[in-house]
C-alpha positions as CSV (number, residue, x, y, z in Angstrom):
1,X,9.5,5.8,13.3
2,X,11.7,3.6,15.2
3,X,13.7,0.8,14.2
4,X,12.0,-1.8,16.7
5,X,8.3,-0.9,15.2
6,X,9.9,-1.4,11.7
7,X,10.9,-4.4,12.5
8,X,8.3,-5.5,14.7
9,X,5.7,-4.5,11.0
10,X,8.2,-6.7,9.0
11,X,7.8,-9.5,11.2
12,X,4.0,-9.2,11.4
13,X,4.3,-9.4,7.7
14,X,6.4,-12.6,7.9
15,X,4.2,-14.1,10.4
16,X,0.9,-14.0,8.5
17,X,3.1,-15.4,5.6
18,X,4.2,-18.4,7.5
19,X,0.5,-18.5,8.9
20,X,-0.6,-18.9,5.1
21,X,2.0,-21.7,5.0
22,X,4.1,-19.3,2.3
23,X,7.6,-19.0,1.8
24,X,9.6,-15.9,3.1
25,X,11.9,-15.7,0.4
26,X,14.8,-13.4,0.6
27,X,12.9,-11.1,-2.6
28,X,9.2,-11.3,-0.2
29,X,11.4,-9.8,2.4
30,X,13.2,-7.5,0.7
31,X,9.9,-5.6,-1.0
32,X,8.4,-6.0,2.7
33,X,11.2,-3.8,4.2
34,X,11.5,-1.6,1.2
35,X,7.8,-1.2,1.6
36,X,8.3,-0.4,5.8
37,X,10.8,1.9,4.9
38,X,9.1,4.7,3.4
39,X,6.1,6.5,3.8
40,X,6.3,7.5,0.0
41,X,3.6,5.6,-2.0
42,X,5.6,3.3,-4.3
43,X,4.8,2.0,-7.7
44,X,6.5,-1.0,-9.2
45,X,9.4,0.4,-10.3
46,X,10.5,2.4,-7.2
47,X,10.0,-0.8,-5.4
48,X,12.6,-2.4,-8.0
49,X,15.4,0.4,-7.3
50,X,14.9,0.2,-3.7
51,X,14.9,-3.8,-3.8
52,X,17.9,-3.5,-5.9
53,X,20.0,-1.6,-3.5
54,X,18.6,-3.6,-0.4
55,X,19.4,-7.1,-2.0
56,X,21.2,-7.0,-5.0
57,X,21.2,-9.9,-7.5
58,X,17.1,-10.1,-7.2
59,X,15.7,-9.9,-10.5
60,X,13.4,-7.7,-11.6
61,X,10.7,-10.3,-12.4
62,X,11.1,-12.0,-9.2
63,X,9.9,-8.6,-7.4
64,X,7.1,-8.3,-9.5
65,X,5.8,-11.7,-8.9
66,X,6.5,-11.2,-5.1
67,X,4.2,-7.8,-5.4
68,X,1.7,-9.8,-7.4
69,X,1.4,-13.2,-4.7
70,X,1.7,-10.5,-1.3
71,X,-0.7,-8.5,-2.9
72,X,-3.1,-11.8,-3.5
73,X,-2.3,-13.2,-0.4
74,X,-3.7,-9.8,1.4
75,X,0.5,-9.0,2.8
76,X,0.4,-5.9,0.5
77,X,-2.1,-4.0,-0.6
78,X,-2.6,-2.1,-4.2
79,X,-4.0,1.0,-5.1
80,X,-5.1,1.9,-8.7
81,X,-4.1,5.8,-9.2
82,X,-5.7,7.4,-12.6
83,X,-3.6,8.1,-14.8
84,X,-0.8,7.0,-13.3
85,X,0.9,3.6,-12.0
86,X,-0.5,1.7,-8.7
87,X,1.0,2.0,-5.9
88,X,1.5,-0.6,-3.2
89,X,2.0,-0.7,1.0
90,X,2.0,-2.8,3.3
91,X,-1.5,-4.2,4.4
92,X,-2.8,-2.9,7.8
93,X,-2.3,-5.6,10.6
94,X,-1.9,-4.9,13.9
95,X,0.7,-2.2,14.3
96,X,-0.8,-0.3,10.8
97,X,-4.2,1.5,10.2
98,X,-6.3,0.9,7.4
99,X,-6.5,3.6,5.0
100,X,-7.5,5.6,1.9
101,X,-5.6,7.9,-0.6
102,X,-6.5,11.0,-2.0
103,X,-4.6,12.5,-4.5
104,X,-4.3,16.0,-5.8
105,X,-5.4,16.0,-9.3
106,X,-3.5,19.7,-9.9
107,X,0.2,18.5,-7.9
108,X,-0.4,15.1,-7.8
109,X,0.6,14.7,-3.9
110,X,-0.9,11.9,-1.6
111,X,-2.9,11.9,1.1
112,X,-3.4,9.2,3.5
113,X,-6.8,9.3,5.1
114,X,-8.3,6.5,7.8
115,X,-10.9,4.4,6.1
116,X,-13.4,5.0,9.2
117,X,-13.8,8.5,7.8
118,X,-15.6,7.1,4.8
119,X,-18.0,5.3,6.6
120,X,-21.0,7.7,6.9
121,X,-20.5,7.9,2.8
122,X,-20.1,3.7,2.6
123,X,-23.5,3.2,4.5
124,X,-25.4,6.0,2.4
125,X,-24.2,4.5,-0.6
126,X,-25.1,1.0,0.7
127,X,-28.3,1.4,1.7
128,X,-29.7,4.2,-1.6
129,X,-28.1,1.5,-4.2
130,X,-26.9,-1.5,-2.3
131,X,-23.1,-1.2,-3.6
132,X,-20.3,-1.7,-1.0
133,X,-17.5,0.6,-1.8
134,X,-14.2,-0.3,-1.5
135,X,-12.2,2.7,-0.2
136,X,-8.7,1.1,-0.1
137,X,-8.8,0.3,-4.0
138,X,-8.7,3.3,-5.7
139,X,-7.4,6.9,-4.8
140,X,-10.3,9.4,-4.6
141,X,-9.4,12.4,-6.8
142,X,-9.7,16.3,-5.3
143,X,-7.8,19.2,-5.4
144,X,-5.6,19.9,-2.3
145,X,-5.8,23.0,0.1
146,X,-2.7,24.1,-1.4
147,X,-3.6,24.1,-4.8
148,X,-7.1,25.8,-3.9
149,X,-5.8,28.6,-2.3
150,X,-3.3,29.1,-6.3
């Protein structure tokens, strides 16, 4: 990925802050980029590292509370992974494609997978028990082609 389309993600980011009337402190910024940087799937503590190295001096607690208001502010979205910590990304906008995870419950890899590909699944659930799932929220759990074929 380019450095212009970084950039150009960041600054969608900071726009819909400012839109919200939010401060784009230097720690908001910081966990944005760190975010933009990597197509890993961060929990709170990588995050902390990566902010550390990017702007030193920000305190741990200040990047958790930054996770915690971009995440409530709809900036960054959260996903709960069982057994293990949640992970966090950036929240689609215009340059980024909503999405799912799956995760390998034998290696424990990610998978990203585009939210529309769920849809046949949301309406059948929708209309046999009226639920809405929420696909972005939690990772779906499976076993990888990789792991199958052990």
């Amino acid at each position: 990925m380019s450095e212009a389309t970084r950039a150009t993600r960041v600054d969608d980011a900071v726009r819909r802050l400012r839109d919200l009337g939010e401060r784009v402190t230097l720690a908001r910024r910081a966990v944005l980029e760190t975010l933009d940087a990597t197509p890993l799937h961060l929990d709170a503590e990588a995050i902390c590292v990566a902010v550390g190295e990017r702007a030193p001096g920000v305190h741990r607690a200040t990047i958790y509370r930054s996770l915690q208001s971009l995440a409530s502010l709809g900036i960054v979205t959260h996903t709960h992974v069982p057994g293990s910590s949640t992970i966090y990304h950036l929240a689609p906008g215009a340059s980024r494609q909503a999405h799912t995870h799956l995760q390998c419950s034998s290696c424990e890899r990610f998978f990203d997978l585009p939210v529309e590909d769920l849809e046949p699944l949301r309406a059948t659930v929708r209309r046999s028990t009226g639920f809405d799932i929420d696909p972005g929220h939690a990772a779906l759990l499976g076993t990888c082609a990789d792991c199958r074929e052990e």
